[in-house]
VEXLUMGU-812769 format. One line per field, with one value per residue: x, y, z of N, C-alpha, C in turn; residue in one letter; residue number from 1. Coordinates in pm, whole numbers. Example, Ala and Ser with C-alpha at 12.3 -4.5 7.8 and 13.67 -1.06 7.14 Angstrom:
// VEXLUMGU-812769
nu <- (1319 / 1285) .
nv <- (-569 / -225) .
nw <- (780 / 708) .
cau <- (1230 / 1367) .
cav <- (-450 / -106) .
caw <- (780 / 714) .
cu <- (1320 / 1290) .
cv <- (-330 / 3) .
cw <- (780 / 787) .
r <- (a / s) .
k <- (1 / 2) .
***
This chain:
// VEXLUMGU-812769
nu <- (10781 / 11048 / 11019 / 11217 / 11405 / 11327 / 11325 / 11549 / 11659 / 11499 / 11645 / 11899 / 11823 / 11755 / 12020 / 12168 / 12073 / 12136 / 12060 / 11789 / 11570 / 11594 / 11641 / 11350 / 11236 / 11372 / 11373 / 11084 / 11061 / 11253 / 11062 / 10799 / 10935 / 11040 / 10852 / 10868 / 11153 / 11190 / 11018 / 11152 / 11192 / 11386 / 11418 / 11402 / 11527 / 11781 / 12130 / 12290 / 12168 / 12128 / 12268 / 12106 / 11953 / 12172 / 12192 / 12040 / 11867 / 11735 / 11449 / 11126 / 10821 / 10634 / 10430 / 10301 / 10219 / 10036 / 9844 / 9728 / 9655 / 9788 / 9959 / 9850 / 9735 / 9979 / 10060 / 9853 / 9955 / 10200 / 10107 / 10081 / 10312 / 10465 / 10298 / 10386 / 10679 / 10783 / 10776 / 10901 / 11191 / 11249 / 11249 / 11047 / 10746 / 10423 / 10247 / 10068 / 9995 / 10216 / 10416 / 10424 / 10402 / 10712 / 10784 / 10724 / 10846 / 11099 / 11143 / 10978 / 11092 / 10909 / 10857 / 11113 / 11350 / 11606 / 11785 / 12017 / 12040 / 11973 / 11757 / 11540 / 11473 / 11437 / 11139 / 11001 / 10938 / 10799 / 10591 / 10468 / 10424 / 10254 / 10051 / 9982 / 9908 / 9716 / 9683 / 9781 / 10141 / 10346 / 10593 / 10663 / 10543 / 10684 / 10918 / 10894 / 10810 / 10989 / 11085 / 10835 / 10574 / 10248 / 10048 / 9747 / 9498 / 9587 / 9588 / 9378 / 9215 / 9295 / 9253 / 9000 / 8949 / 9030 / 8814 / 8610 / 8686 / 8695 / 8441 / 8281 / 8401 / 8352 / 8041 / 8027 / 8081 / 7817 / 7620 / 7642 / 7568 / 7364 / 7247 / 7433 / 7591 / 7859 / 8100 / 8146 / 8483 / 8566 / 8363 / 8386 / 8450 / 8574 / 8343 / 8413 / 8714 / 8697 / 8654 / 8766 / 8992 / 9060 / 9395 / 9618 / 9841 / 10061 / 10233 / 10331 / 10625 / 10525 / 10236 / 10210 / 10323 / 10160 / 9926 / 9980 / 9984 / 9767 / 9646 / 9725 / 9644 / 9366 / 9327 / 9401 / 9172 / 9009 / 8697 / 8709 / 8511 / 8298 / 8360 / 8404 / 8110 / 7951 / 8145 / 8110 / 7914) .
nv <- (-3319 / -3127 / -2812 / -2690 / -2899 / -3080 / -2885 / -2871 / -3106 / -3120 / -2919 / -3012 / -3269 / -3155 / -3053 / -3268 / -3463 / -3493 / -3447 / -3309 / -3418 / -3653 / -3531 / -3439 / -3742 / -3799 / -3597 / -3617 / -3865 / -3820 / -3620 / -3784 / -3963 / -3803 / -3753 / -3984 / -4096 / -3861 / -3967 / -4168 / -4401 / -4535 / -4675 / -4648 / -4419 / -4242 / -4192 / -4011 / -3782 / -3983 / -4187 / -4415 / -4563 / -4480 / -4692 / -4964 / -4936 / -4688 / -4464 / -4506 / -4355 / -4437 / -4643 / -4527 / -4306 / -4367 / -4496 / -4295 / -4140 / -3893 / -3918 / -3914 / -3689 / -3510 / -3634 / -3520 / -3262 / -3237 / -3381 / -3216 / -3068 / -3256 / -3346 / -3058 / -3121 / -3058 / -2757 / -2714 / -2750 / -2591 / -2336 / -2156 / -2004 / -2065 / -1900 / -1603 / -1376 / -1381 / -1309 / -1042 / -943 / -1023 / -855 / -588 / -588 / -539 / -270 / -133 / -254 / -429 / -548 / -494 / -261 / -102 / 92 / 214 / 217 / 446 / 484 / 309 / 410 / 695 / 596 / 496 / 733 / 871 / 745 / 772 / 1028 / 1089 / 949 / 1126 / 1375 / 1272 / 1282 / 1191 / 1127 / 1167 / 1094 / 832 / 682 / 657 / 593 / 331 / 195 / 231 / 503 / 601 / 782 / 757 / 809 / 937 / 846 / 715 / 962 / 1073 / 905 / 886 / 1148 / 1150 / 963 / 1107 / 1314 / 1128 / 1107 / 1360 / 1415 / 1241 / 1307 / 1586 / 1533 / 1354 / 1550 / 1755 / 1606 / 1435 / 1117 / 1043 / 796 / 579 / 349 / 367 / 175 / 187 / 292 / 243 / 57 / 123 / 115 / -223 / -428 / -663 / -613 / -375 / -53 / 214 / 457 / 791 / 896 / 967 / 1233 / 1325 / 1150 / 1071 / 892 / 724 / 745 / 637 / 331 / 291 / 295 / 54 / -173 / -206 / -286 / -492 / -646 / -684 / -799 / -1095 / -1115 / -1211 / -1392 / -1653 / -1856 / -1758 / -1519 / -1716 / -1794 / -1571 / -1488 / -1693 / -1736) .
nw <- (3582 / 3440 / 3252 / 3138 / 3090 / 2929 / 2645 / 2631 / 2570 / 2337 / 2141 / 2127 / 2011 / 1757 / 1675 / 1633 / 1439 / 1044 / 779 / 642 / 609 / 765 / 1010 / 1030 / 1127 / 1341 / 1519 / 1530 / 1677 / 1868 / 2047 / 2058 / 2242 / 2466 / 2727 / 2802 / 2894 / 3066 / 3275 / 3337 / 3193 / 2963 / 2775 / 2435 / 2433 / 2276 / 2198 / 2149 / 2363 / 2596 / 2772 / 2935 / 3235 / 3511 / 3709 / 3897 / 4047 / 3963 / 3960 / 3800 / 3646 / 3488 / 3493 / 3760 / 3618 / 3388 / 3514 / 3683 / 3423 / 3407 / 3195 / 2931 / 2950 / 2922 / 2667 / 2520 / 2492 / 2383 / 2150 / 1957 / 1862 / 1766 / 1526 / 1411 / 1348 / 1109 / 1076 / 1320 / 1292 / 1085 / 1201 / 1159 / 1070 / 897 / 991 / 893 / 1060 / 1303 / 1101 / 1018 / 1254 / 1292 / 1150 / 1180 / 1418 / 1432 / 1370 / 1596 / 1802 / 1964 / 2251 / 2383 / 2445 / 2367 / 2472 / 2416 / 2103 / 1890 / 1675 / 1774 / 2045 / 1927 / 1813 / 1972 / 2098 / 1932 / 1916 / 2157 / 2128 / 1925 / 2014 / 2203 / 2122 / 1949 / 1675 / 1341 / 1260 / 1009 / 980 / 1113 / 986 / 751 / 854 / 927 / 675 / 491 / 423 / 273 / 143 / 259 / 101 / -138 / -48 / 204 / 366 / 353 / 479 / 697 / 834 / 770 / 1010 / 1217 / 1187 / 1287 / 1510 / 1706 / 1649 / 1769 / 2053 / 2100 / 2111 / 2308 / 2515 / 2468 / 2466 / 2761 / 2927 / 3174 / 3219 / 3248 / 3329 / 3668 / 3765 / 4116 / 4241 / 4527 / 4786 / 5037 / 5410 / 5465 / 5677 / 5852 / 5870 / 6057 / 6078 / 5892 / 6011 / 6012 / 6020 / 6234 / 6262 / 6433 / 6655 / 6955 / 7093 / 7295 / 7319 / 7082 / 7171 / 7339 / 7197 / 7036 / 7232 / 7325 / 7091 / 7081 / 7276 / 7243 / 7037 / 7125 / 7272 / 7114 / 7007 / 6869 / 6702 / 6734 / 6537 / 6300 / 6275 / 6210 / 5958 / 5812 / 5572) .
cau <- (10867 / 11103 / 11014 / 11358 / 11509 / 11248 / 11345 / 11738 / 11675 / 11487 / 11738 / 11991 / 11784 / 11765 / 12137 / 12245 / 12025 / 12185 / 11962 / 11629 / 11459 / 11645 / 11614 / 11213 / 11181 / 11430 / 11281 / 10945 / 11107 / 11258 / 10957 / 10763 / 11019 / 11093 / 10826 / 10973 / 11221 / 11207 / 10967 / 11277 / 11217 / 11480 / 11464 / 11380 / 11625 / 11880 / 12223 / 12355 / 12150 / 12094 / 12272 / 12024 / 11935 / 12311 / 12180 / 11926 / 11715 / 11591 / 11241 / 11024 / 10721 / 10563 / 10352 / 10176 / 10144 / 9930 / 9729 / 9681 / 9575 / 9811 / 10066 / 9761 / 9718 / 10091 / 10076 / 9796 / 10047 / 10284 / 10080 / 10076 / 10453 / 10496 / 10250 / 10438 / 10805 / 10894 / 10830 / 10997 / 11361 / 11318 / 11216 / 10985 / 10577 / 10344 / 10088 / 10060 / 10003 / 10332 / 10519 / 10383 / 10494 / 10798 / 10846 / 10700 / 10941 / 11238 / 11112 / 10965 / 11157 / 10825 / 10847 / 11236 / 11331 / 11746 / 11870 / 12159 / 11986 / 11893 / 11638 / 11448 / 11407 / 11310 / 11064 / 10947 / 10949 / 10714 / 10492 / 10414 / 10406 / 10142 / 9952 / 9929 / 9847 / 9589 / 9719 / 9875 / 10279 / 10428 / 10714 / 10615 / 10475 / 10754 / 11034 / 10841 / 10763 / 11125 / 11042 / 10747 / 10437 / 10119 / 9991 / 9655 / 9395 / 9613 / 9570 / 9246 / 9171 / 9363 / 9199 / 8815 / 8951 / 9090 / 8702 / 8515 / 8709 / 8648 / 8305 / 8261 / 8453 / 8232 / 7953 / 7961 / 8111 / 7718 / 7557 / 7645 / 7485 / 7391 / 7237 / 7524 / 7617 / 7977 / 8135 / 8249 / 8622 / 8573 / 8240 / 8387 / 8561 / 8444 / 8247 / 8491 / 8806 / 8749 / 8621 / 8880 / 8968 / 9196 / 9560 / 9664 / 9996 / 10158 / 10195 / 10463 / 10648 / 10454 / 10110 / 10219 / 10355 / 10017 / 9812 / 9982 / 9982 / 9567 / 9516 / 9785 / 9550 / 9236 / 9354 / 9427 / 9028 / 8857 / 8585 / 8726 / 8421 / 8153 / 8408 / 8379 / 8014 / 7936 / 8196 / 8070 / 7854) .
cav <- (-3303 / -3041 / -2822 / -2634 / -3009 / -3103 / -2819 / -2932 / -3220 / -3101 / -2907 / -3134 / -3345 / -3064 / -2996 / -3382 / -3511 / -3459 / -3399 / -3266 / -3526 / -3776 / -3488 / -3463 / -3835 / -3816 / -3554 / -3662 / -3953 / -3778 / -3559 / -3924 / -4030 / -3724 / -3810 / -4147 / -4008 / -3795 / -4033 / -4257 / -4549 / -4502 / -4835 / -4596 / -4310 / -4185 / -4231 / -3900 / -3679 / -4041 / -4340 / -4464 / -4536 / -4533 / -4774 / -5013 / -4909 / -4563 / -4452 / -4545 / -4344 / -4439 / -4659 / -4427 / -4197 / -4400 / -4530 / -4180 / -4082 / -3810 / -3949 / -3934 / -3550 / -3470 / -3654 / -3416 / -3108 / -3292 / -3426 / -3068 / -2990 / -3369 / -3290 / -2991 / -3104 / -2983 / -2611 / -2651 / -2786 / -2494 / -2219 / -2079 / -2021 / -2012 / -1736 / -1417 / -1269 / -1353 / -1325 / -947 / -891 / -1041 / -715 / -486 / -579 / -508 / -140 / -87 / -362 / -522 / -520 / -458 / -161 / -44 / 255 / 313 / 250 / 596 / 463 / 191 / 513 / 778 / 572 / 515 / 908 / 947 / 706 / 895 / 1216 / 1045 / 913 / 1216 / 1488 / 1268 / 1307 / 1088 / 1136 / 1098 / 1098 / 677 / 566 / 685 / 532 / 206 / 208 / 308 / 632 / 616 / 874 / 715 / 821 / 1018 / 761 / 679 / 1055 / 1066 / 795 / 934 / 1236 / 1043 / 883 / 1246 / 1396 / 1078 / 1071 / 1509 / 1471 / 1169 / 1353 / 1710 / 1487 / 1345 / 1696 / 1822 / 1527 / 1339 / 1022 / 999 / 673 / 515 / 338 / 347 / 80 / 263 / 253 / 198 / 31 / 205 / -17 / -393 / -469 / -804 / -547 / -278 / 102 / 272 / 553 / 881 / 857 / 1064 / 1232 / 1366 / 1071 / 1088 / 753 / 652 / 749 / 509 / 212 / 283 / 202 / -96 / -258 / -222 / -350 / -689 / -692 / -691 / -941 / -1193 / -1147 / -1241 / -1519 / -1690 / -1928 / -1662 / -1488 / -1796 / -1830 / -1453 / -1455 / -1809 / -1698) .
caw <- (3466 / 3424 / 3103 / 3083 / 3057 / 2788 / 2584 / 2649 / 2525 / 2242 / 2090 / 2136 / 1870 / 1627 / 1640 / 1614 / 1315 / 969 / 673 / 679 / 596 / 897 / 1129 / 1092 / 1189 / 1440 / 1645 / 1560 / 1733 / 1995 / 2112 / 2125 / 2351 / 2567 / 2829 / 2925 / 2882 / 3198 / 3389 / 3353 / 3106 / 2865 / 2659 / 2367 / 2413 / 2174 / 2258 / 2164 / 2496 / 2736 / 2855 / 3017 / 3395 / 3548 / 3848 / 3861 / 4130 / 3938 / 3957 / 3676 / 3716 / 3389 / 3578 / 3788 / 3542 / 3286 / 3576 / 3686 / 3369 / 3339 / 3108 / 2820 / 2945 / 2867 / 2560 / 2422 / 2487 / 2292 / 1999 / 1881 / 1852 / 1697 / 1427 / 1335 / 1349 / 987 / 1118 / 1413 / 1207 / 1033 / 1269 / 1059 / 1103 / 832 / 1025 / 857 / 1189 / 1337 / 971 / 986 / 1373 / 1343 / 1067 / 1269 / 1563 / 1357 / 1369 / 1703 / 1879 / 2014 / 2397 / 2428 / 2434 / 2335 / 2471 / 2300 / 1976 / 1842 / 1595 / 1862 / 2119 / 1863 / 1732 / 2076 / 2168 / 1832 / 1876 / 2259 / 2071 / 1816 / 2121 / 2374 / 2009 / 1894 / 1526 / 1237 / 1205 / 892 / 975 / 1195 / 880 / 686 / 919 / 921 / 559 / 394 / 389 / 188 / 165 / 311 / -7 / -113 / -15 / 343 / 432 / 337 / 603 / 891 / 808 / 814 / 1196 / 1343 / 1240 / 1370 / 1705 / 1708 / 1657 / 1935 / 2180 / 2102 / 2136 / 2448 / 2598 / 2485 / 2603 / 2856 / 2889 / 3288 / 3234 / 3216 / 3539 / 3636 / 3849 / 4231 / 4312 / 4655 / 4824 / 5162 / 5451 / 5521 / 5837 / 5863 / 5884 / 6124 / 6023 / 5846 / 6030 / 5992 / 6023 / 6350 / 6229 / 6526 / 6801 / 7056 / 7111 / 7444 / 7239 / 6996 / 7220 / 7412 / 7112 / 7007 / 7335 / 7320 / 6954 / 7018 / 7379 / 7134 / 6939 / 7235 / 7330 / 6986 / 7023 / 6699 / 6706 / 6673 / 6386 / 6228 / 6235 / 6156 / 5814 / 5695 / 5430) .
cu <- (10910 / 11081 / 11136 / 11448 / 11460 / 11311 / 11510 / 11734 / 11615 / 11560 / 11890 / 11924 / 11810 / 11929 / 12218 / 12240 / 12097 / 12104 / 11846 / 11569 / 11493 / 11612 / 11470 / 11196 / 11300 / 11423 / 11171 / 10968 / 11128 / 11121 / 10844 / 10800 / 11079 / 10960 / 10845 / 11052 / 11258 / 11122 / 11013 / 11245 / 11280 / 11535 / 11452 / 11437 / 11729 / 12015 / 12343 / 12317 / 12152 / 12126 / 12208 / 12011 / 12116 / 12290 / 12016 / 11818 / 11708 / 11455 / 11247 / 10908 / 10636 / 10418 / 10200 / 10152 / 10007 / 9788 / 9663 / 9627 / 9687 / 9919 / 9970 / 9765 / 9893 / 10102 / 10012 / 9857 / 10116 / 10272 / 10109 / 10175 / 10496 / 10439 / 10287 / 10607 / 10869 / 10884 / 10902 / 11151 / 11368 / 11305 / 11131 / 10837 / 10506 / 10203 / 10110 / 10064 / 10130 / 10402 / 10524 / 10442 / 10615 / 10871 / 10827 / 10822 / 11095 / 11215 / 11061 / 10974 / 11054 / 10843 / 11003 / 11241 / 11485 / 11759 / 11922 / 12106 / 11912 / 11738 / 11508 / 11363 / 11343 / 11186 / 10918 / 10883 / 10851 / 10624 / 10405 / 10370 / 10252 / 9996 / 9839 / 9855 / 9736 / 9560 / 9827 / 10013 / 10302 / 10501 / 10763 / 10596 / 10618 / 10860 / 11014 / 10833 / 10902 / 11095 / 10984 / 10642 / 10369 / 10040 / 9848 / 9584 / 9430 / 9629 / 9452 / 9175 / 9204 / 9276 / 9050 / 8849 / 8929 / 8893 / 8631 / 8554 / 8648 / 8554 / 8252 / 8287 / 8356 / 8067 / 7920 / 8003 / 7924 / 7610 / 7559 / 7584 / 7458 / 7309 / 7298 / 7562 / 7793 / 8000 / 8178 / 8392 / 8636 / 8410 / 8287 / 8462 / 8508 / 8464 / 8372 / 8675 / 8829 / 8690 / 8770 / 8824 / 9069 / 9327 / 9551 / 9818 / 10094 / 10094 / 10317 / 10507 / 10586 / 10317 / 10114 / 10225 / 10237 / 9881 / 9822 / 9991 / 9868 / 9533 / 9617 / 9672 / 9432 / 9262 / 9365 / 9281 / 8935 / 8827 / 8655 / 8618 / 8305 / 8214 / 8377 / 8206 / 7962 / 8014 / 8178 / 7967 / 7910) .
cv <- (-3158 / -2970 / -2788 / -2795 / -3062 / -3015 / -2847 / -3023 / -3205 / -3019 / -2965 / -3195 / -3271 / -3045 / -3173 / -3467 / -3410 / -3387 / -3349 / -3379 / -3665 / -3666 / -3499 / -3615 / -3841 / -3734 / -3599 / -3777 / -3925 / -3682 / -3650 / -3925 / -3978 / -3772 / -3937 / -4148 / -3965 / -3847 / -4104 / -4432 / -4476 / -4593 / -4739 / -4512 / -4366 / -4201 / -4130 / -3827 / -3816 / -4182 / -4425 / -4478 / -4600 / -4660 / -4852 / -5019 / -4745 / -4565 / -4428 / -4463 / -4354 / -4539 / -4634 / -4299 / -4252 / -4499 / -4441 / -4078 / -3940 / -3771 / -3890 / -3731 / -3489 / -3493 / -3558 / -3327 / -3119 / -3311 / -3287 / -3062 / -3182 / -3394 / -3180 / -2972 / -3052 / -2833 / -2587 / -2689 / -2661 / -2337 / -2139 / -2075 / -2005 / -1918 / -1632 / -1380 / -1274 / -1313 / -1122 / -898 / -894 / -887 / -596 / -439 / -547 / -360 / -97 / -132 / -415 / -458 / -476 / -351 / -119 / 49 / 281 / 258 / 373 / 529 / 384 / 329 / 607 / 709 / 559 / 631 / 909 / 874 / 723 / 999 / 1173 / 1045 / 1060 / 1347 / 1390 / 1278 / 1201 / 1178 / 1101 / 1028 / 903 / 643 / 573 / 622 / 382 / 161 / 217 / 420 / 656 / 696 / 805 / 695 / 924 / 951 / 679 / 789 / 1095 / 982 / 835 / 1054 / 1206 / 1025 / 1003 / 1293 / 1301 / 1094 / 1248 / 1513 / 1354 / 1235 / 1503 / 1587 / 1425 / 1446 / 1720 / 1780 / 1383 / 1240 / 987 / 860 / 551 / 460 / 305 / 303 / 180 / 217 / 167 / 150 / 112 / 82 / -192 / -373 / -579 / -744 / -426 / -153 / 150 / 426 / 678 / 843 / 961 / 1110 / 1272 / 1280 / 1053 / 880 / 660 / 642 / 619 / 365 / 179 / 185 / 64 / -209 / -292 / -312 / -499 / -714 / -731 / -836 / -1059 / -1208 / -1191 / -1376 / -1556 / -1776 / -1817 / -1590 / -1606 / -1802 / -1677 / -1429 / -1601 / -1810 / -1581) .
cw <- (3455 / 3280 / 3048 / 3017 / 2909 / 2687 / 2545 / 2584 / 2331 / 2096 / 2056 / 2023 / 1761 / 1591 / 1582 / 1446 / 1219 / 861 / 725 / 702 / 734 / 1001 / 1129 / 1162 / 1276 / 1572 / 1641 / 1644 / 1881 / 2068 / 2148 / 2261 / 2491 / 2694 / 2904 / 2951 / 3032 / 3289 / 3404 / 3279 / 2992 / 2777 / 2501 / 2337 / 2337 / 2225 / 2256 / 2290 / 2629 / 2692 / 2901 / 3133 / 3433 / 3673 / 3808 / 3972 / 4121 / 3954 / 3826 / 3714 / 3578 / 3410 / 3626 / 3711 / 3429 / 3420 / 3608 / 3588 / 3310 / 3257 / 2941 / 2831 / 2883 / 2714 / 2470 / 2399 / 2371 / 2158 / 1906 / 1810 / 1767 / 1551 / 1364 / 1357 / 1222 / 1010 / 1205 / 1349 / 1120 / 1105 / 1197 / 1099 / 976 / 900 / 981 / 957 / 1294 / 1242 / 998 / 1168 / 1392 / 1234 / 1179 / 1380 / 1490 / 1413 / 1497 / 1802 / 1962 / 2177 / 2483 / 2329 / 2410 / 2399 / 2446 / 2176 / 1939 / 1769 / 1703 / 1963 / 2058 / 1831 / 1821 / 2120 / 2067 / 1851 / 2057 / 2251 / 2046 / 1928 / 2169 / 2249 / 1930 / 1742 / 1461 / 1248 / 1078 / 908 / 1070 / 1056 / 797 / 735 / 907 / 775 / 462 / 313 / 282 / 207 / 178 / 167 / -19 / -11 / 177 / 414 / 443 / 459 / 769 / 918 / 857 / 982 / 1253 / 1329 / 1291 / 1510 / 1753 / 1769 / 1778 / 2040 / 2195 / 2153 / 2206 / 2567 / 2596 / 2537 / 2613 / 2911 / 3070 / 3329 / 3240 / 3319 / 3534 / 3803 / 3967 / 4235 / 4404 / 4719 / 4997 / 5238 / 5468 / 5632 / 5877 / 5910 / 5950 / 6043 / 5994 / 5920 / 6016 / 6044 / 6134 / 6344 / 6323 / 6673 / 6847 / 7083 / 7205 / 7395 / 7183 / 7060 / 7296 / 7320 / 7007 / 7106 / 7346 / 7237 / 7003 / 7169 / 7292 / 7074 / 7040 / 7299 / 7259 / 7059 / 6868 / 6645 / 6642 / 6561 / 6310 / 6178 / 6201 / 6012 / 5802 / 5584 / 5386) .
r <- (x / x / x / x / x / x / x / x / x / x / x / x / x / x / x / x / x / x / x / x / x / x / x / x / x / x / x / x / x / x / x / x / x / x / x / x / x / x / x / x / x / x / x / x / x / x / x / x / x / x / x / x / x / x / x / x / x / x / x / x / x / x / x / x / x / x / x / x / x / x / x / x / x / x / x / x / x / x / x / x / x / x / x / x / x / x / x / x / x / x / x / x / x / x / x / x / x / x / x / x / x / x / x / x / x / x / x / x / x / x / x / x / x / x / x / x / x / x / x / x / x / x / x / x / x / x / x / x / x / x / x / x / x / x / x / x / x / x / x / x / x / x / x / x / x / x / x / x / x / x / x / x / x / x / x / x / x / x / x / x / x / x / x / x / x / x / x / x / x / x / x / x / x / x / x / x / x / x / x / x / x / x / x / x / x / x / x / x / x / x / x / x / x / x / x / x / x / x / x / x / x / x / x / x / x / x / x / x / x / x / x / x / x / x / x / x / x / x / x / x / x / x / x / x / x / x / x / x / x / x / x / x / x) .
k <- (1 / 2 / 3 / 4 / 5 / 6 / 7 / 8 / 9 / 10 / 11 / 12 / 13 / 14 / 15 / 16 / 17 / 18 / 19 / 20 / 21 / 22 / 23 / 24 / 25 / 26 / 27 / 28 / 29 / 30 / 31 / 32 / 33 / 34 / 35 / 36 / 37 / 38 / 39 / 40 / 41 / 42 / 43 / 44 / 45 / 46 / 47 / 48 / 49 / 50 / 51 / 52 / 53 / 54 / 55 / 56 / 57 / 58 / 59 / 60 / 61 / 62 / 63 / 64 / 65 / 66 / 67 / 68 / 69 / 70 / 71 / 72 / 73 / 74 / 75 / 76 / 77 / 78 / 79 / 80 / 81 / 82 / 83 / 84 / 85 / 86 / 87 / 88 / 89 / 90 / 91 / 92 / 93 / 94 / 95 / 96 / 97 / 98 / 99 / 100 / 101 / 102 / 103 / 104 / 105 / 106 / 107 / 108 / 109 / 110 / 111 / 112 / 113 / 114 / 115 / 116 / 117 / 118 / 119 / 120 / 121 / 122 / 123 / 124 / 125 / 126 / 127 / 128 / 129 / 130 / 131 / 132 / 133 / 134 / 135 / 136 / 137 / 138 / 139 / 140 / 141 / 142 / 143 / 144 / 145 / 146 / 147 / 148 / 149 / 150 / 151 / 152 / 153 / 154 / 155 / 156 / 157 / 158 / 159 / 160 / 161 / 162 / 163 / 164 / 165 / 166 / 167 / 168 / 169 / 170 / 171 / 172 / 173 / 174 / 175 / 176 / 177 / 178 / 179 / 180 / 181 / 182 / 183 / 184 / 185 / 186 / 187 / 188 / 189 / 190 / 191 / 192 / 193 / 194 / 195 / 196 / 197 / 198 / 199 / 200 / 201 / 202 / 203 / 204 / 205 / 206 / 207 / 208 / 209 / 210 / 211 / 212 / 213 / 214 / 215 / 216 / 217 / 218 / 219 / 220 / 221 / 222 / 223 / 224 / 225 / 226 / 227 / 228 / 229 / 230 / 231 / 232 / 233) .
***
C-alpha cells in the first residue's frame, strides 16, 4: 500500500463532505474503507475519488491479507486516526505541547530557516550568540515575548542558572573526577581488516601500479573457507 495515495485519498474526503457533522461520518467512513480500498475491493468506495475496478480481472488482495494476518495489523494504524476524525476536519490538536510549539515556531521558524527574512535570521544569529557567551539575552526573550521585560523574578532565575553552571564548571576544573571511565574513540585497527598502516605520500606511478597489482594478486589467494571459520564467532 502506497501511503502518499492513502493520504490522496484522504483529503479528497475532507474537501468533498459538506457540513461538519456529514463530513465526520464520511471520513470516518472513508478512512474505514481506504484499505480495501487500495487492496482493490471497492464494493464500499465513494464515488466522488473511485469508480471502482475498471476490468474484471483486478487483483483483490484482501484475501491474502486477512489470512496473513496483516490486514488486522494495518487496521490498528488506522483505528487511531478513525477515533480522532473530528480533529483531523478541523486541523486542530488539543496538546499543549504542540499548541505551545506551534507559537514558538512562528518566532524561531522551528527547523526552517528564511534567509531573506531579517527577523527568522537575527533571531537565529542571537540565539548562537546566547549559546557560545553562556549568558541570558534580553533582548530573545523580549523579541519572543512582544517586547516584554523578563521581569524581576525571571532575572533572578537566569541569574541562579549562570552561578550554578560557574560554580559546576570551577568545580570540576579543581577536581577532576579520574574515576570516571570514558568510552575510547578508536579500539585501534581490526585483526579481520588488515593493520592500518601509514599513508606513503610520495609514490611514483610504477610504485603505485606495482602495489596494486600485489594486493588484487592477494586477494585471488585467500582460503575463503578458513576466513569463514576464523570470523564465525
Amino acid at each position: 500500500m502506497e501511503a502518499d495515495e492513502v493520504v490522496k485519498d484522504f483529503m479528497t474526503s475532507i474537501t468533498m463532505h459538506g457540513l461538519k457533522y456529514n463530513r465526520i461520518i464520511g471520513l470516518r467512513k472513508d478512512l474505514d474503507n481506504c484499505l480495501y480500498h487500495r487492496l482493490g475491493q471497492h464494493s464500499n468506495c465513494a464515488t466522488y475519488f473511485c469508480t471502482g475496478s475498471k476490468s474484471n480481472s483486478a487483483l483483490n488482495l484482501i484475501l491474502e491479507a486477512e489470512n496473513g494476518r496483516i490486514l488486522r495489523e494495518m487496521k490498528n494504524c488506522t483505528s487511531r486516526l478513525i477515533l480522532n476524525v473530528e480533529s483531523l476536519i478541523e486541523n486542530k490538536t488539543n496538546n499543549l505541547c504542540e499548541q505551545f510549539n506551534a507559537i514558538i515556531n512562528k518566532h524561531v521558524t522551528g527547523k526552517r530557516l528564511n534567509f531573506s527574512g531579517r527577523r527568522s535570521y537575527n533571531t537565529r544569529v542571537e540565539a548562537a550568540v546566547k549559546f557560545n557567551s553562556k549568558q541570558f539575552l534580553q533582548k530573545i526573550h523580549k523579541q519572543m515575548a512582544n517586547n516584554n521585560s523578563p521581569g524581576m523574578f525571571g532575572k533572578k532565575f537566569m541569574k541562579n542558572i549562570d552561578r550554578i553552571q560557574k560554580n559546576t564548571k570551577n568545580r570540576r576544573q579543581l577536581f577532576p573526577d579520574e574515576r570516571r571511565y570514558q568510552k575510547p574513540h578508536s579500539y585501534g585497527p581490526d585483526a579481520d581488516y588488515g593493520l592500518a598502516e601509514s599513508l606513503i605520500e610520495n609514490l611514483s606511478t610504477e610504485e603505485l601500479e606495482t602495489k596494486k597489482s600485489l594486493f588484487l594478486s592477494s586477494l585471488n589467494d585467500v582460503n575463503f573457507e578458513q576466513i569463514e571459520i576464523d570470523t564465525r564467532d
